[in-house]
Short mmCIF file of the C-alpha atoms (twelve columns), coordinates in Angstrom:
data_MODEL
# 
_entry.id   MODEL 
# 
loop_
_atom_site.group_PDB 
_atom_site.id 
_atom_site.type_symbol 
_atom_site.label_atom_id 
_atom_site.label_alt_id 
_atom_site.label_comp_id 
_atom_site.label_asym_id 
_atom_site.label_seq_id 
_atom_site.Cartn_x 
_atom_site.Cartn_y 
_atom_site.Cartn_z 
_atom_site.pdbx_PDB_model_num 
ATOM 1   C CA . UNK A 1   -18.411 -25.947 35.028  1 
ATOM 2   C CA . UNK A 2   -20.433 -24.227 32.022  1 
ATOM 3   C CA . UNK A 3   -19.556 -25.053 29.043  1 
ATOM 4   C CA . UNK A 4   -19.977 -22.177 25.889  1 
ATOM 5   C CA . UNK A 5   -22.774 -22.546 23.536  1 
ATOM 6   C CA . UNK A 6   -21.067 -23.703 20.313  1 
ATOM 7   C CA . UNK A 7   -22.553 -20.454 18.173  1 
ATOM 8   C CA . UNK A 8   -21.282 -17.999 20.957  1 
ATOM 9   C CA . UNK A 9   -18.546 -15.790 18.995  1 
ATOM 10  C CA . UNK A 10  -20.420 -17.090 15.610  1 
ATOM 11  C CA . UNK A 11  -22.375 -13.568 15.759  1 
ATOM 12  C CA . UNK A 12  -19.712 -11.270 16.093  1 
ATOM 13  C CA . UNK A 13  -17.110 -13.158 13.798  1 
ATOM 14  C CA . UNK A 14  -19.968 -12.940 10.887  1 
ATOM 15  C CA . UNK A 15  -20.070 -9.670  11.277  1 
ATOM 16  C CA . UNK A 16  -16.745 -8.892  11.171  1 
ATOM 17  C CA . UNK A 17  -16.495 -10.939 8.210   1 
ATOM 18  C CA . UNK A 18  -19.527 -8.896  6.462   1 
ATOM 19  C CA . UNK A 19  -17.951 -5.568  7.386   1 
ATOM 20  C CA . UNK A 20  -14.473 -6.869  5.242   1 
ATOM 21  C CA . UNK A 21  -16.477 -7.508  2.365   1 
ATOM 22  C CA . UNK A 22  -18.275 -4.461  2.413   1 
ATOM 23  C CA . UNK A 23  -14.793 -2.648  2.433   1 
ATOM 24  C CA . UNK A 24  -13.558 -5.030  -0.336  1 
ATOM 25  C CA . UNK A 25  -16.376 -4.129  -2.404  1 
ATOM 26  C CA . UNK A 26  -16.317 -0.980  -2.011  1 
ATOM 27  C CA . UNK A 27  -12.746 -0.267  -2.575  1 
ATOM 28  C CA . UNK A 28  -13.605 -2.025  -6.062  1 
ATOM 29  C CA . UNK A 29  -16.448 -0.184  -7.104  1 
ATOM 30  C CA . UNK A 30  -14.067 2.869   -6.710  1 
ATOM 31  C CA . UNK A 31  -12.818 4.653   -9.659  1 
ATOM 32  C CA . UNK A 32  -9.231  5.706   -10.155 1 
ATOM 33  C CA . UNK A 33  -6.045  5.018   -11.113 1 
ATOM 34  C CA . UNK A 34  -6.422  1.835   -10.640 1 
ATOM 35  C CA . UNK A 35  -8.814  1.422   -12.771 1 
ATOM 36  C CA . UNK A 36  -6.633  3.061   -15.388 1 
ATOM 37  C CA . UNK A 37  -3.480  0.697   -14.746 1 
ATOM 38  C CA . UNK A 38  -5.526  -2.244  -15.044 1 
ATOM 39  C CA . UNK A 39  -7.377  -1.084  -18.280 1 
ATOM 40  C CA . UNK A 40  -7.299  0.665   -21.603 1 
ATOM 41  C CA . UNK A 41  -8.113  4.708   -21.584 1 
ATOM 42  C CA . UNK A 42  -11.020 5.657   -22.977 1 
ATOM 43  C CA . UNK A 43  -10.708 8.738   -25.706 1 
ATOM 44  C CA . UNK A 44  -11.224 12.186  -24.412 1 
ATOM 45  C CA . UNK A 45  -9.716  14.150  -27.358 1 
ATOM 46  C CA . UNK A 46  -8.021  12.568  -30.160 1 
ATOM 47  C CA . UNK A 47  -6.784  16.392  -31.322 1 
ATOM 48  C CA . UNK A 48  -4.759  16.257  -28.102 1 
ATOM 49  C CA . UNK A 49  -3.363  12.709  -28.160 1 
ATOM 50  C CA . UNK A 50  -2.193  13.475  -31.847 1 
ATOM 51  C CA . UNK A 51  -0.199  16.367  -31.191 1 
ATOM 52  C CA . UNK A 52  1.138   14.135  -28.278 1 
ATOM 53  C CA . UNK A 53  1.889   11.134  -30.972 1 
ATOM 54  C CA . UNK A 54  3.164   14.016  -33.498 1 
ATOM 55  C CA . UNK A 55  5.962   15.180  -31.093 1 
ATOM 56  C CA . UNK A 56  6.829   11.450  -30.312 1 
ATOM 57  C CA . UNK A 57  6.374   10.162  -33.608 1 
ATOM 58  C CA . UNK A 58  3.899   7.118   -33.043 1 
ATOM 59  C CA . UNK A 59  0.380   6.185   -34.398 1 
ATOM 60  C CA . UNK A 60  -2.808  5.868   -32.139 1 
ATOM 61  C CA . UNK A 61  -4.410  2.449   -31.604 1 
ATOM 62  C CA . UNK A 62  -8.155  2.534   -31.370 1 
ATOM 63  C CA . UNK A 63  -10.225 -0.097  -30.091 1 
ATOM 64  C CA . UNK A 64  -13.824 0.037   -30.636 1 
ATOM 65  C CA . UNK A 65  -15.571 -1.772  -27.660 1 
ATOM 66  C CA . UNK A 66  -19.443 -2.890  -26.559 1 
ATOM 67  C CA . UNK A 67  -19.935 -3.230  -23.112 1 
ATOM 68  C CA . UNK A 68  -21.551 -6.607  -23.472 1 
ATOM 69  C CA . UNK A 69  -18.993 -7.950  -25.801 1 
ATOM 70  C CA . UNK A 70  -16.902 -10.695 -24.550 1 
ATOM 71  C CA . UNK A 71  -14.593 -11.276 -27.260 1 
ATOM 72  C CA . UNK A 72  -13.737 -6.979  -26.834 1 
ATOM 73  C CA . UNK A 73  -12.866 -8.247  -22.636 1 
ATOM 74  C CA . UNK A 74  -10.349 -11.125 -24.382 1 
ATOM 75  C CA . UNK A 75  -8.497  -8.839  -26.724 1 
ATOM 76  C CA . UNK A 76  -8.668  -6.021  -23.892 1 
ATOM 77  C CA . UNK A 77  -7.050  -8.322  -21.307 1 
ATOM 78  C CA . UNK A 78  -4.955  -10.719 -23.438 1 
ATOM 79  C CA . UNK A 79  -3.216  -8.538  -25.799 1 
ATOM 80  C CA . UNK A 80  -3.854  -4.803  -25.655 1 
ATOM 81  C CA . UNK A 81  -3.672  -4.240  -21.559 1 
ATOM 82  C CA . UNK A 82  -0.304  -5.744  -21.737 1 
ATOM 83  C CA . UNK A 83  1.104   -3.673  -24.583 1 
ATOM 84  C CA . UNK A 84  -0.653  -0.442  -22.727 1 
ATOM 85  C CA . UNK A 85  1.403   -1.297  -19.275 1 
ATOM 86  C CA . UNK A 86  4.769   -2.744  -21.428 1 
ATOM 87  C CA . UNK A 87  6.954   0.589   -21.607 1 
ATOM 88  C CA . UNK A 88  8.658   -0.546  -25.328 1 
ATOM 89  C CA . UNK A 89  4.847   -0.057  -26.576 1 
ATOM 90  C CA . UNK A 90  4.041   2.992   -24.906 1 
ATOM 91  C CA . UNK A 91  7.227   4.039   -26.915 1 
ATOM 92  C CA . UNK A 92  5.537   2.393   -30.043 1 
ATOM 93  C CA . UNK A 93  2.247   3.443   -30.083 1 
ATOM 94  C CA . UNK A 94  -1.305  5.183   -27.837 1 
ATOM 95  C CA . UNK A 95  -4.053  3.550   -27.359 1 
ATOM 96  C CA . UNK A 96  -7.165  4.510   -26.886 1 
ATOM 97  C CA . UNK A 97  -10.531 2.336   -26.306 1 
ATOM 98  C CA . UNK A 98  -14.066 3.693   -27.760 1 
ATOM 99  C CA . UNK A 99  -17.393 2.372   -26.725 1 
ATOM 100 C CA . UNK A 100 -19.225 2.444   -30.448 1 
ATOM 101 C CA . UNK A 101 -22.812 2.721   -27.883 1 
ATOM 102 C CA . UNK A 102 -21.566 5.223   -25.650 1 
ATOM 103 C CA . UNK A 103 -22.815 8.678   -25.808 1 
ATOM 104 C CA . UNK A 104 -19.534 10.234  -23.740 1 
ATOM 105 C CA . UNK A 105 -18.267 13.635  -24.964 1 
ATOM 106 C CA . UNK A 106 -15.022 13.306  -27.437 1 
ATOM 107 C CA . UNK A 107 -13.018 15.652  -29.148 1 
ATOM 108 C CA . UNK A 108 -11.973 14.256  -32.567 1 
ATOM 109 C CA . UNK A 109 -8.954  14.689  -34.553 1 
ATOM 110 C CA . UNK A 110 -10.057 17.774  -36.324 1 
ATOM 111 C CA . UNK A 111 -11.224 18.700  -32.936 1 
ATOM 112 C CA . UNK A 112 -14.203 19.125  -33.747 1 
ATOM 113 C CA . UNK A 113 -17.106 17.420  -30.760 1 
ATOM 114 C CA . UNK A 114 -19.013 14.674  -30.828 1 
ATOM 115 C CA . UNK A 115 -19.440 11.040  -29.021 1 
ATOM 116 C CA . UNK A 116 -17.852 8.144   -28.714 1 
ATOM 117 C CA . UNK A 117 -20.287 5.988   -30.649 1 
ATOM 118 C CA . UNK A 118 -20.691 8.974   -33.392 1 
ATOM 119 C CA . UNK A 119 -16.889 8.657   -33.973 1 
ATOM 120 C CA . UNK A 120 -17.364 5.145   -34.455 1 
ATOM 121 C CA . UNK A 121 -20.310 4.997   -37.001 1 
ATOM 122 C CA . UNK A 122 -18.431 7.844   -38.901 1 
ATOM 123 C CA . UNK A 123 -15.584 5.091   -38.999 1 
ATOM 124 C CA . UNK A 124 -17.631 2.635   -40.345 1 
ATOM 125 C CA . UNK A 125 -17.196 0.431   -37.177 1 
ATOM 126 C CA . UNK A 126 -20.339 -1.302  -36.243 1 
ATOM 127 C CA . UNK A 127 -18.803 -4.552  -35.058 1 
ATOM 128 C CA . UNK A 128 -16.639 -5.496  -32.117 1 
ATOM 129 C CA . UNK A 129 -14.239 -5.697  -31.405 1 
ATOM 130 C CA . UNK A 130 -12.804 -3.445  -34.456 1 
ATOM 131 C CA . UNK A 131 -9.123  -1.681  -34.235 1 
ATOM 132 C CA . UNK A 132 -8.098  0.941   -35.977 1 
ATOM 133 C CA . UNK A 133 -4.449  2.118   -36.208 1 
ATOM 134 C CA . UNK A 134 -4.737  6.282   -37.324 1 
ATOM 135 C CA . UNK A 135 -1.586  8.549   -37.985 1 
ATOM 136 C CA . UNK A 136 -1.515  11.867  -36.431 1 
ATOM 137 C CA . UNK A 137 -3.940  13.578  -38.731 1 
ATOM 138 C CA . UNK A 138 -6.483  11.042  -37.886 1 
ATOM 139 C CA . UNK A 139 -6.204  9.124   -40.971 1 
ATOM 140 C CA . UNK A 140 -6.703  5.351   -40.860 1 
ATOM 141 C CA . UNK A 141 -2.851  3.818   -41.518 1 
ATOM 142 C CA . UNK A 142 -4.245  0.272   -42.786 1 
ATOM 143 C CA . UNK A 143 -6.990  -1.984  -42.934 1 
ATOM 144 C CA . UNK A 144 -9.180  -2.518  -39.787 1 
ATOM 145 C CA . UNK A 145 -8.656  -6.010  -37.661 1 
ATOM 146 C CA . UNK A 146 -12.473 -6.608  -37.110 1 
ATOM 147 C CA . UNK A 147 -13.347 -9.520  -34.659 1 
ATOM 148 C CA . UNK A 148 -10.947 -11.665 -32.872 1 
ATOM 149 C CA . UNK A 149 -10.062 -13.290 -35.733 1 
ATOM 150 C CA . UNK A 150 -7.483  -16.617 -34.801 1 
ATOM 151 C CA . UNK A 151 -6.252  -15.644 -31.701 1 
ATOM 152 C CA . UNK A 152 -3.463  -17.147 -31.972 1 
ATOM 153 C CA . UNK A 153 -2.155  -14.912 -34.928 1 
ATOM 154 C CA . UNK A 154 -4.289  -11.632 -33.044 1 
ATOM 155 C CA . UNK A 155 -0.686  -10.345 -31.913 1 
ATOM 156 C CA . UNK A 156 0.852   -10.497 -35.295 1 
ATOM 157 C CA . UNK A 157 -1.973  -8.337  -36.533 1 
ATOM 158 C CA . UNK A 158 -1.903  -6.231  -34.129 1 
ATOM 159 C CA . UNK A 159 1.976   -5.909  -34.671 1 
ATOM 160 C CA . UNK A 160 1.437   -5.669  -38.649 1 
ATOM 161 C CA . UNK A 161 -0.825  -2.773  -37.911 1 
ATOM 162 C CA . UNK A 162 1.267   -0.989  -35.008 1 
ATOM 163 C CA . UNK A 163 4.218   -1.172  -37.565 1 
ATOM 164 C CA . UNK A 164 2.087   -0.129  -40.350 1 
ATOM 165 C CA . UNK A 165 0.603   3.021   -38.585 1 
ATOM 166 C CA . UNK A 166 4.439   3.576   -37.725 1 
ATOM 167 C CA . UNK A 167 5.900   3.634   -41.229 1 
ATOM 168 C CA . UNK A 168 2.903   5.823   -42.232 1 
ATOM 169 C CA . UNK A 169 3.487   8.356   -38.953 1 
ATOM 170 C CA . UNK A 170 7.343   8.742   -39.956 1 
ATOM 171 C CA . UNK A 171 6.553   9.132   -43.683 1 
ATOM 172 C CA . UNK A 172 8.294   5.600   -44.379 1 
# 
């Protein structure tokens, strides 16, 4: 009686195993919607989302991101992802993310062109993360929350500003 070599079936079950995380990583380099469910949307053209935020009667949130800025992931994933997937905030307010380094086409509120990092420098905004909470004619509706300040007071500011920008929108 033969017995099998104990690394018979080692070859093929490696490979499989490769092959799966292949597909896995593929399927997450992928862009797409889900990319856009799990994240912020980037600005395309602010002249657009403030007629949309005119009709519905909200202010646009703007955060002003770095790619290599942690403290911009934490305020992404811990406050402002959650209020961009909760439905009572998408009745309260758009957001919008803007990469002050990023040299993307964007439309601004006059609707005029430039790029995402030009709209942030003519914003002042030079450290992240910054938000900004503008009206619908693209003026700002309060005082910027730069940093992450305490986090655990981030959501009231964040509130104080969504509010503020709301009062501002509906002429309060």
């Amino acid at each position: 009686m033969t017995t099998p070599h104990p690394l018979e079936g080692t070859t093929t079950l490696l490979r499989q195993l490769a092959a799966w995380v292949l597909i896995l990583a593929w399927g997450l380099a992928l862009p797409g919607t889900a990319g856009v469910a799990d994240g912020l949307v980037h600005a395309k053209n602010f002249q657009a989302d403030a007629r949309t935020a005119a009709k519905r009667r909200v202010p646009i949130l703007v955060l002003f991101t770095s790619p290599t800025c942690p403290y911009c992931e934490r305020v992404k994933s811990e406050y402002l992802v959650p209020m961009h997937k909760d439905p009572a905030y998408r009745a309260r307010v758009i957001i919008r993310e803007v990469s002050i380094d990023a040299a993307t086409p964007l439309t601004g509120f006059d609707g005029t062109t430039t790029t995402e990092g030009a709209f942030a420098a003519a914003h002042k905004v030079f450290m992240v993360p910054t938000v900004m909470v503008f009206d619908t004619q693209g003026v700002a509706a309060g005082e910027a929350i730069v940093g992450l300040l305490i986090p655990d007071f981030y959501f009231g500011y964040l509130e104080a500003a969504i509010d503020e920008g709301g009062r501002k929108v509906r002429g309060k």
